[in-house]
C-alpha positions in Angstrom: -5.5 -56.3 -31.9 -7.0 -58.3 -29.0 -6.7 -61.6 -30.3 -2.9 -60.6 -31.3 -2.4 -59.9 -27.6 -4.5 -63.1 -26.5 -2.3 -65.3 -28.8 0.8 -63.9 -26.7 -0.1 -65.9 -24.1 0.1 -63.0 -21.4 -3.0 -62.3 -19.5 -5.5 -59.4 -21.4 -8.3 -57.3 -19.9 -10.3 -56.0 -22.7 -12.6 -53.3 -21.7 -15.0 -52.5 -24.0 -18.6 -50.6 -23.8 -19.9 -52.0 -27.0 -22.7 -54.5 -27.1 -21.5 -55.8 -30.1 -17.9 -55.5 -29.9 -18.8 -57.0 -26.1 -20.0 -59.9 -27.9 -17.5 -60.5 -30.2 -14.7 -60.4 -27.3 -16.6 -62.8 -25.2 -16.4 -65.4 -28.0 -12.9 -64.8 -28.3 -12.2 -65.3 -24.0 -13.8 -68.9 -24.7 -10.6 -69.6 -27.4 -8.2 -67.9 -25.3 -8.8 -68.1 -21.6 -6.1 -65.9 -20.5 -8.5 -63.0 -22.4 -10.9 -61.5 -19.3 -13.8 -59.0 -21.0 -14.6 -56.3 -18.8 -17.7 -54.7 -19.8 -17.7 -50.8 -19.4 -16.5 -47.3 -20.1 -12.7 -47.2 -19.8 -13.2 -43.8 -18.0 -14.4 -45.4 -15.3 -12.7 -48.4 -15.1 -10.3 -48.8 -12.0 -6.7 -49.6 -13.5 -4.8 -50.1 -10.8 -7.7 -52.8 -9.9 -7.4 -54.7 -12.5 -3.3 -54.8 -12.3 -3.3 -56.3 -9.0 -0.1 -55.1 -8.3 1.2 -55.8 -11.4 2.6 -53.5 -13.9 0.8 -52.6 -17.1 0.8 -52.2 -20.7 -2.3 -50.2 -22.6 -3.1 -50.9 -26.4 -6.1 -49.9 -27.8 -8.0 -48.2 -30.8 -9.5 -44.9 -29.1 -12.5 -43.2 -30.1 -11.5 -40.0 -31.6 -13.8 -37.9 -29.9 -12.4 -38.3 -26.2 -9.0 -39.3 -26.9 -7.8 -36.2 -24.4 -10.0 -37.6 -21.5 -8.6 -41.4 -22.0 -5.3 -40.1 -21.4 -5.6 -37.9 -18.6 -7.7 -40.9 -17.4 -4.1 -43.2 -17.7 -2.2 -40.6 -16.9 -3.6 -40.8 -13.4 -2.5 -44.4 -12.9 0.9 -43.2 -14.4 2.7 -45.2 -11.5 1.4 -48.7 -12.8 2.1 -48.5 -16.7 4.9 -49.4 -18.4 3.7 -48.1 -21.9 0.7 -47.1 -24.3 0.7 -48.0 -27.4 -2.7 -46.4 -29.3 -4.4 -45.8 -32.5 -5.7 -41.9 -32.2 -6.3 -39.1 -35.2 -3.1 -38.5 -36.9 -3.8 -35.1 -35.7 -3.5 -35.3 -32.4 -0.5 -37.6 -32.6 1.1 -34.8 -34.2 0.5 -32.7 -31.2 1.4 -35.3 -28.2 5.1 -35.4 -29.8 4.8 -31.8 -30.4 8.2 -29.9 -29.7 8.2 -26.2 -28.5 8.2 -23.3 -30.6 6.1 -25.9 -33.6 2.4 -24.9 -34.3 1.4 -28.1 -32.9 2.9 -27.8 -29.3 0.0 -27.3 -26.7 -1.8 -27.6 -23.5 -2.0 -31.4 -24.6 1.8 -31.7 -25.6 2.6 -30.8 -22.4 0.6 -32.8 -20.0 1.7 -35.5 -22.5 5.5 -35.0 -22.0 4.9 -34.3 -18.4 3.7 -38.3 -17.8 5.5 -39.7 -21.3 8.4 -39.9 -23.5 5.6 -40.2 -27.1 6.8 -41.0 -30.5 4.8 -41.0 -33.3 5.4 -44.5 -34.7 3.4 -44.4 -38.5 0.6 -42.6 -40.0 -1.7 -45.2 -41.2 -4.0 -44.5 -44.3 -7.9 -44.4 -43.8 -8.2 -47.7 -46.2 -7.0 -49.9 -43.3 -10.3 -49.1 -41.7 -14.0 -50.0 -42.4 -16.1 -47.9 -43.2 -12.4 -45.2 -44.1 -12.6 -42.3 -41.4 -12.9 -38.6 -42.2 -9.5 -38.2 -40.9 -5.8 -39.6 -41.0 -5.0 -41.8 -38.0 -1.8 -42.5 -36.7 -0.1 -44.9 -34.2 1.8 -43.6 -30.9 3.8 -45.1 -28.3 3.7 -43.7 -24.6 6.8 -44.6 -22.9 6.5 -44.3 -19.2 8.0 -42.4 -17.2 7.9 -38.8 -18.7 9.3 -35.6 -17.0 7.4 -36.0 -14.1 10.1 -38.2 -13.1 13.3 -35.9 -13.6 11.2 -32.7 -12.3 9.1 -34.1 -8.9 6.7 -31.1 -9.5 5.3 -30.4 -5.7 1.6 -30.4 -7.0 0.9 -32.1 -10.5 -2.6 -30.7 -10.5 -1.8 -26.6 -9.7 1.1 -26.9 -12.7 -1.2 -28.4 -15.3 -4.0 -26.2 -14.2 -1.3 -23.6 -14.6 0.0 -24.8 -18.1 -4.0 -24.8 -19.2 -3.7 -20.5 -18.0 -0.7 -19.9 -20.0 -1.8 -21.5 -23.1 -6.2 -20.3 -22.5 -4.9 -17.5 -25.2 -2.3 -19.3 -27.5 -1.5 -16.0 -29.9 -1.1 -13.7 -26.6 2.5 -13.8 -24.2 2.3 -15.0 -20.9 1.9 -12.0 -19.5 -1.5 -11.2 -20.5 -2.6 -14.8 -20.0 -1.7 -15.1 -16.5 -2.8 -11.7 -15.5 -5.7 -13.6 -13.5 -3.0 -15.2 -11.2 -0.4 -12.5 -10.9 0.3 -8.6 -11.9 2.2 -8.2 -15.2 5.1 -6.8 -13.0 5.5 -10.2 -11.0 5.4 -12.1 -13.7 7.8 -10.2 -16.2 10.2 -10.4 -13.0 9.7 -14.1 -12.5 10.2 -14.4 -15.9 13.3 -12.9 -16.3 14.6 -14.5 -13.7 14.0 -17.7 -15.5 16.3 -16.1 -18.5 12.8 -16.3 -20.4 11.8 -13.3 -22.5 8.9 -11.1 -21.0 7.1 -11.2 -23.9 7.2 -15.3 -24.6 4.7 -16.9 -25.6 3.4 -20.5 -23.8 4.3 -22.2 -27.0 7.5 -21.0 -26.5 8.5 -22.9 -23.3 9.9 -27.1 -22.8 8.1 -29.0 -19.9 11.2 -28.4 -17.3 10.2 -24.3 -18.2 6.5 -24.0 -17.4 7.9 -26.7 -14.1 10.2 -24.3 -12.9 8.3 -20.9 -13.8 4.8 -22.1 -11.9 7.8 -23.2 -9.0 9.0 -19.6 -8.9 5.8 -18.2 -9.5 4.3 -19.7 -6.8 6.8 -18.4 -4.6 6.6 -14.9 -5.1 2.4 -14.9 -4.4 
């Protein structure tokens, strides 16, 4: 993937924590000098940094096991990138491109949506990789921006923190799962003066919903 991008002629950053892979991306910067190897965890490496200015694309292969805190870790630099084009489980692709009211649509979907426009671009078999995963993998595209754009939620942080409440219980409504924040009767009124059912569920609800209920919500504390 990196030496695809290199051969573009565009300028690369390749982060990579890896000894090994470290050195195999270090012989490659000496054949393509627009390639710059930044040695380190992507969790902690400074985006905006590194773009100068510039806007960004993201590609990369992610490791399985903290795919979720990679892209809360983009979605923070949301401002500078273009687009995100990753290899992740094919089971967590299903659920960034997850509609409401599917059995995939989560806490995850949302946040997604919120910062993305996703599309699940191919499922690719576990023979294209060696040694074959445990798992199906699956290619997505991030399209920037998401939601966030059309909604201008006042405070990005208190809604997602709120979307993590209303989905901490998937199976119970939002009633019971945001009992810690407000009485069932406030939140059954706010609810129906959303034109949402008082029993609905969080899986239930679009992006632009859970924006405008925390909205109203927050109003009536």
């Amino acid at each position: 993937m990196t030496e695809h991008l290199a051969s573009s002629g565009a300028a690369v950053y390749a982060i990579e924590l890896d000894a090994m892979l470290l050195a195999r991306l270090h012989r490659l910067a000496k054949k393509f000098p627009n390639v710059t190897v930044v040695a380190g965890d992507i969790l902690e490496t400074d985006l905006a940094a590194l773009a100068g200015g510039r806007r960004i694309l993201l590609y990369g292969n992610l490791p399985y096991y903290i795919t979720s805190p990679i892209l809360h870790h983009f979605f923070t630099f949301a401002d500078r990138i273009d687009e995100i084009h990753i290899v992740i489980q094919e089971e967590v692709a299903l659920r960034l491109a997850a509609q409401p009211q599917t059995k995939q649509f989560g806490y995850l979907s949302v946040v997604t949506q919120l910062y993305t426009r996703p599309e699940f671009v191919l499922r690719i078999p576990r023979s294209a990789f060696s040694p074959p995963p445990e798992v199906g993998s699956a290619l997505v595209t991030l399209r920037l921006p998401g939601e966030r754009a059309k909604l201008a939620p006042r405070d990005e942080a208190a809604l997602l923190d709120f979307v993590k409440l209303c989905f901490s219980q998937k199976r119970k409504t939002l009633v019971n799962n945001l009992r810690s924040l407000a009485t069932p009767e406030t939140v059954r009124g706010v609810l129906a003066a959303q034109d949402l059912r008082t029993d609905a569920r969080a899986e239930q609800l679009s992006v632009a919903q859970f924006a405008a209920l925390h909205a109203a919500l927050t109003d009536a504390l």
